[in-house]
N, C-alpha and C positions, 0 to 999 in steps of 0.2 A: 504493500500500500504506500509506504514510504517513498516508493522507486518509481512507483505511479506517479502520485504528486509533484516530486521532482521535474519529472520529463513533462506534465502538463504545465507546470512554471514556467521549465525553459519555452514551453510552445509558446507561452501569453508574453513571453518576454522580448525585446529590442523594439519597442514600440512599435509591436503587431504587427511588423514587417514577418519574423521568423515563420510564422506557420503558412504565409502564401508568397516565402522566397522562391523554394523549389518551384510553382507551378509558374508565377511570375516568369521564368527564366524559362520552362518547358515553353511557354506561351511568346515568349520575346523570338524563338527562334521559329515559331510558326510564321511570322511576320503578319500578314493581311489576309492568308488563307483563308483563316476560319474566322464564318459569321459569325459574329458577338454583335448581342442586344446588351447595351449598359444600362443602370438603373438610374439615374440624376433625383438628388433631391434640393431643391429648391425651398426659398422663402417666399412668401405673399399667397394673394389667389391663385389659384388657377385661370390663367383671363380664358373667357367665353370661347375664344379664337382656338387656343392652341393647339388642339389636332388636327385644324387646318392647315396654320404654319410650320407645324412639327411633319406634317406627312412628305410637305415640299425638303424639309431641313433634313428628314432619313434618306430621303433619296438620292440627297447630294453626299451625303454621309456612309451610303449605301456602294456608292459608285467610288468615291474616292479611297476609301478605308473599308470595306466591308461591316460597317459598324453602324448600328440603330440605337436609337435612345428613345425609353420610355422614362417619364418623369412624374413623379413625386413632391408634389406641394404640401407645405407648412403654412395653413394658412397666418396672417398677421397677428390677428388676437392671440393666440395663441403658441404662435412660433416658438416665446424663448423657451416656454417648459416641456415642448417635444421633441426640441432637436436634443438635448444630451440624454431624454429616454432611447432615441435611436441608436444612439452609441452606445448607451449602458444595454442595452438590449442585443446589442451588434446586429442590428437589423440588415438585411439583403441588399444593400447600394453600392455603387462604385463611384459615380463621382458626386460632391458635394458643392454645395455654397459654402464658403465659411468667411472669415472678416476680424478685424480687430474689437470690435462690439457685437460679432456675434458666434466665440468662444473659438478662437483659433487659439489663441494661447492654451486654454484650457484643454481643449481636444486633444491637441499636439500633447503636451504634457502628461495625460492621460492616456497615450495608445493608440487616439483614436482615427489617425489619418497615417497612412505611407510616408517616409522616410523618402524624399526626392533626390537623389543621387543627382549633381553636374553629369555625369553620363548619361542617366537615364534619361534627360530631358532634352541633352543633346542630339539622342540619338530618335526622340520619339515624340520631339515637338522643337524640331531644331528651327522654324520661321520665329516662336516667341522667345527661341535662348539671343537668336540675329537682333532680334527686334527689344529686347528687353532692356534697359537700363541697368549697369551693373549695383547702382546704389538701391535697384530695385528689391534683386533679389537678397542682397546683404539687411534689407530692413525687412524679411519677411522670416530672416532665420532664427533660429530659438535654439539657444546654446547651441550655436554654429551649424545648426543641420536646416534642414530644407522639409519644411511639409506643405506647403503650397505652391500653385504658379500666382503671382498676385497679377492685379489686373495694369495695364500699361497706360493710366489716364491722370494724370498728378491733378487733384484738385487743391484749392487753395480753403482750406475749413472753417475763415473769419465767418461771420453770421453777420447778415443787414435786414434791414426793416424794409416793412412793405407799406405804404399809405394811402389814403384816398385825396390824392391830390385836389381832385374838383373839390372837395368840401375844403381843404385848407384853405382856397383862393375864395368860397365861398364867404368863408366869415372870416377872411384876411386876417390870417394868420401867419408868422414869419417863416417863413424856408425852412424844414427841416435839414438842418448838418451837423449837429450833436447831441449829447445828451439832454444839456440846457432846450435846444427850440422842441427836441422830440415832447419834453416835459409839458412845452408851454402848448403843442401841437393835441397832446391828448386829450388834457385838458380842457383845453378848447372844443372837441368835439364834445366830451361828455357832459360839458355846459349847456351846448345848443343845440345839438340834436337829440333828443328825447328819447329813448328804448335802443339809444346807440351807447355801444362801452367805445373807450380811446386805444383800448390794446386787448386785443384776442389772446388769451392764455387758458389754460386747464393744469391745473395746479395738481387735478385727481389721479395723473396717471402713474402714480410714485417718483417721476423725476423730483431730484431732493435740491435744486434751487429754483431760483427764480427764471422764469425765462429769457429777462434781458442779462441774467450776470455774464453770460458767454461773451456780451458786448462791454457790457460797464463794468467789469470788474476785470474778466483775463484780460479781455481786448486792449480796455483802456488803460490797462497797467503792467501792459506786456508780460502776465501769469501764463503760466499754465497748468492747469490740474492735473494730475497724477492719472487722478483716477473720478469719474463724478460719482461715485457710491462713498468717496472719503474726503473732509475738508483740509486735503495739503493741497501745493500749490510750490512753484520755483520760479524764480524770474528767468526769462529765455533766455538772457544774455550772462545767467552767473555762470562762470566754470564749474565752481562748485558743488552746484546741486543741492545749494540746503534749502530744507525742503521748511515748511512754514505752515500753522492755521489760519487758513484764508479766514474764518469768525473773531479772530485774538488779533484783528491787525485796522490800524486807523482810518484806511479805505473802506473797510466793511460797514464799519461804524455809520461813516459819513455816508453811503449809499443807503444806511438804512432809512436816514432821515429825509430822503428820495423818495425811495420806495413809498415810505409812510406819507407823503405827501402827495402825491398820485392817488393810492389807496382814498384819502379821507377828501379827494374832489371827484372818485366815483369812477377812476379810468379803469378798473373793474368791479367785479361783482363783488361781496362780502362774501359769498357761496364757493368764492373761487377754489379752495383747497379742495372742496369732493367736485370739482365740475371734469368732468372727459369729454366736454366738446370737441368737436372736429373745429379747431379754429381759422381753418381757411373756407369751411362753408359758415360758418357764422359772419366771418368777412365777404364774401357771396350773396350773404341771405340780407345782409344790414344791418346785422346785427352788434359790431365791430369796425372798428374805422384803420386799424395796423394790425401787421402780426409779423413774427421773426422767425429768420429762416437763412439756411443756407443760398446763396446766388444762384446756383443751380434748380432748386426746387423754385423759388419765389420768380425766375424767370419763368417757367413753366406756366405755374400760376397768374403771372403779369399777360401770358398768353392768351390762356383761358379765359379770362376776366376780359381780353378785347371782345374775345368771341360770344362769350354769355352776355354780356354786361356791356352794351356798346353806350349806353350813357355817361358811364362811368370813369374817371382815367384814375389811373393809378401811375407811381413814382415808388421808384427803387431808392434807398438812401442807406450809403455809408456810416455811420455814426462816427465811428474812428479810423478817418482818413489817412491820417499821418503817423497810425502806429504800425511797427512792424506786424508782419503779416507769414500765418504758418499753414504751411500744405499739407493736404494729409500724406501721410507713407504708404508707401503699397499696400500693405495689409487692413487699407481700408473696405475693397473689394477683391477677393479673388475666386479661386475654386481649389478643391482638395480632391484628393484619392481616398476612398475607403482604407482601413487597415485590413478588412477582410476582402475586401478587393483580390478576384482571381485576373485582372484585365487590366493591371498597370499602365501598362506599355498603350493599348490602346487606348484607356481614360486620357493618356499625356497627350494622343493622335487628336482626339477630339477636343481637349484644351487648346488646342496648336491651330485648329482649324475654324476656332469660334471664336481666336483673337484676331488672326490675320487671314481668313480667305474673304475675300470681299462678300460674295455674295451668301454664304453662308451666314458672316456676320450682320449682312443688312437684314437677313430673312430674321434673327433670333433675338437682334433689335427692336426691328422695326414694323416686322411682319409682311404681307406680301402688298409689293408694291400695285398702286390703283385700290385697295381696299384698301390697307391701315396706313397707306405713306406713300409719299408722290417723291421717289428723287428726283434731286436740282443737282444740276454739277456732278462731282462727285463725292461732293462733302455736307449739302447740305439736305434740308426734305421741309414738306409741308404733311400735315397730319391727311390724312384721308378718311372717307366718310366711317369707316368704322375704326375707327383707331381707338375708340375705348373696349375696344373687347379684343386688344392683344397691347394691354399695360397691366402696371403694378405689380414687378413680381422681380428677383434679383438677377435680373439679367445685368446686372451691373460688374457681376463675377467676371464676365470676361470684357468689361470696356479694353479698347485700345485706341489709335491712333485713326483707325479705320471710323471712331463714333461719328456722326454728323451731327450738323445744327440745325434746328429748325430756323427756318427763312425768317419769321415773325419773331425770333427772339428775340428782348427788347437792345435796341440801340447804348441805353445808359446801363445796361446788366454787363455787354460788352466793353465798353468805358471801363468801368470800374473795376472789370477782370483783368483789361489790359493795365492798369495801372497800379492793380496790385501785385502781376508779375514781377516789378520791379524791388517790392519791398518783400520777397520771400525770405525768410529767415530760418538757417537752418541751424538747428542747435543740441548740444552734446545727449541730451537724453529723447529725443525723436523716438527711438527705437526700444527704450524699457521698460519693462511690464514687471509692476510687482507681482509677487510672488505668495499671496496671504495662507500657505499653510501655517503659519507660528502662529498667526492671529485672526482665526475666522472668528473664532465666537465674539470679539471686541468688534469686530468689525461689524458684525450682524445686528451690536446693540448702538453701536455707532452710526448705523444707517437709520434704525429705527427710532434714533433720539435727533436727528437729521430732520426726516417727516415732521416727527410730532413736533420739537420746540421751532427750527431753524424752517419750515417753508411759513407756516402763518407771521413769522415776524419779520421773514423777504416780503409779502405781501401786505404787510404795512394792519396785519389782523390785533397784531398785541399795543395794547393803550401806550405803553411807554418803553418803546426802542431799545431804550438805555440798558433798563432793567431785564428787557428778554434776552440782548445781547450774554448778562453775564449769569444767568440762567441757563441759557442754551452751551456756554463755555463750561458751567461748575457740572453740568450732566455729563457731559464727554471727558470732562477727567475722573469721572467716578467711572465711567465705563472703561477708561483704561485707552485712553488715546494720547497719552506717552508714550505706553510701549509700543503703538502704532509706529507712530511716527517716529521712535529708534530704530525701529526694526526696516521700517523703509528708509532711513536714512544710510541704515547699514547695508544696504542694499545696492542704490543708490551709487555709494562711494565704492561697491566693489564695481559696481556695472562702467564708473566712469575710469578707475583703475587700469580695469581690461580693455576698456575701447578707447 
């Protein structure tokens, strides 16, 4: 029994590579002979479309590689507590979604994806090793090994605001370009139009801050957070890395008395902490006059809004123009291999051909062109009459170089991307991911003392700012956010050591 156990260990062992080396390697040398159907699981809906567009994408997939994909959705609601039952279950898949926010570190660490050898990807998706950026694949590595291809599309992460232009000129109100006019702009709406709030937020979804701190507090004070489930924080430009409580610091303080001001002229609900609205259809419906968002979605959005809403104009705004500006890393989108994956070699074939074959790529973007998407050129598109019933779902795994633009994206979305080109800033800890086995359980009552004292008094809910602040502080050192922050610091200093 003893010799048993052993040999079933070594099999679960070298991160679930060993027990499908051998066939992996039997299967590399068949080459494209044999037919394989792969399993994909994906995030989002399932859009309406898909096995219309997936029938054209097996055929091309069919012909060039002998290889079919049937796919597997996780729907949104639901997504983050199904994908690591799938792994703990070692459920039937080969290729996955994965991502830095949604458990590549963790998976990796766990077993749960292949071990990507430089060979292997050379030899089995050698157009994405040609085409990949080398600083790509080094920010996707976890203690120097490889378990994903990341995606080939640098996006820039700052957050801006979305507004109702026509009503600011409406009751003439100053230009929104910082914090200050955003303040006087909310304001102003939630004064004079009646059943309208000045900023679209849902406080109910568990995120543990405020919605604009992404702007007014990292943005505008060139932070960055570790991690949003814990309140540390490094300035980008320290060498160092010492890490800090974004609550215990005289920025926080002074935003609360922001916050609370907005709060008590009504620029949201009092209900705000249990609210789950969709805040871009409540901005749609009129119910909302701003909401925040990455450039990429709130272009989208700026889109949609000519189309539905042709009374309406809307204006994109920087808040923090002049502050340094941070890109995401690869491992914000990419795709993975199963660890029980018998079809390595091919999952890499089909990673390789959904970054760089053109038309492959357009079909799994964009869907079939004259129904969900009209190409222009050969970089851009206009949507097509069905184009909502082949969206929402993480086809973002494999963006590259090949993505297009839509024709109507807005003018100033452009602007503001090209000018924040310039202020990218890359800095020593880009690539670190704590590590909380030492300290799950502090952490768990650190998130939950996060909710309860620290979102209602970002929200301007508690009478006196002052006194929540050092309430919200004396909680987190009873829960043991010292030894948090040693332990990430000790981290930290060995991570900046080695790299």
């Amino acid at each position: 029994m003893l010799l048993v156990s052993l040999l079933l260990s070594a099999c679960n062992s070298n991160n679930g590579n060993a027990n499908n080396e051998s066939s992996g390697e039997a299967s590399n040398k068949t080459g494209k002979s044999e037919e394989v159907t792969l399993k994909m699981l994906l995030i989002g809906s399932k859009p309406a479309d898909y096995d219309l567009v997936f029938n054209e994408v097996n055929q091309l997939l069919k012909e060039k590689i002998n290889t079919t994909i049937e796919t597997e959705f996780l729907d949104w609601s639901d997504w983050s507590s199904k994908y690591p039952l799938k792994f703990a279950a070692r459920d039937d898949f080969d290729l996955v979604f994965t991502a830095n926010w949604a458990f590549y570190h963790n998976q990796a660490m766990n077993g749960g994806f292949y071990e990507l050898t430089d060979e292997m990807i050379q030899s089995h998706a050698p157009l994405t090793w040609e085409a990949m950026p080398e600083v790509s694949w080094e920010q996707a590595k976890i203690k120097g090994k490889q378990y994903m291809v990341p995606n080939n599309n640098q996006e820039i992460t700052d957050k801006v605001v979305m507004i109702r232009e026509d009503l600011r000129k409406k009751h003439n109100l100053e230009p929104v370009t910082n914090a200050e006019t955003f303040a006087a702009y909310t304001k102003g709406i939630a004064k004079n139009e009646p059943g309208m709030s000045g900023f679209a937020t849902a406080a109910g979804g568990g995120y543990k801050w405020h919605e604009l701190d992404n702007m007014l507090l990292e943005q505008q004070n060139e932070w960055k957070l570790v991690d949003p489930n814990m309140p540390f924080a490094f300035k980008l430009d320290d060498p160092a890395g010492k890490v800090f409580n974004v609550y215990d610091t005289p920025e926080f303080k002074e935003l609360l008395v922001y916050y609370k001001d907005l709060a008590d002229s009504r620029v949201w609900s009092k209900n705000v902490v249990n609210s789950k609205n969709e805040v871009w259809q409540d901005v749609k419906a009129g119910k909302a006059a701003s909401l925040k968002g990455n450039l990429g979605s709130l272009g989208f959005q700026f889109v949609e809004a000519q189309r539905d809403l042709p009374d309406v104009e809307m204006s994109i705004v920087d808040l923090t123009p002049e502050q340094k500006k941070t890109a995401s890393i690869s491992t914000q989108n990419g795709m993975a291999v199963h660890a029980t994956s018998e079809h390595v070699e091919r999952a890499l074939m089909v990673i390789d051909l959904l970054q760089n074959d053109k038309q492959i790529h357009d079909l799994t973007m964009y869907g079939i062109p004259g129904i969900h998407y009209e190409p222009l050129d050969e970089d851009k598109y206009k949507p097509g009459p069905d184009r909502d019933k082949y969206a929402g779902f993480s086809n973002w795994g494999w963006n590259s170089p090949l993505n297009r633009t839509e024709v109507s994206y807005p003018q100033e979305a452009m602007e503001i991307e090209k000018a924040w080109e310039e202020k990218i800033f890359n800095y020593p800890l880009e690539t670190f991911v704590f590590d909380d086995q030492k300290v799950k359980t502090e952490l768990a009552n650190i998130g939950n003392i996060m909710i309860r004292y620290g979102v209602p008094l970002e929200y301007g809910l508690v009478a006196d700012p002052q006194k929540g602040q050092a309430e919200l502080i004396s909680q987190l050192n009873t829960a043991g956010i010292d030894s948090v922050q040693a332990e990430l610091q000790r981290q930290i200093d060995a991570f900046l050591e080695n790299n």
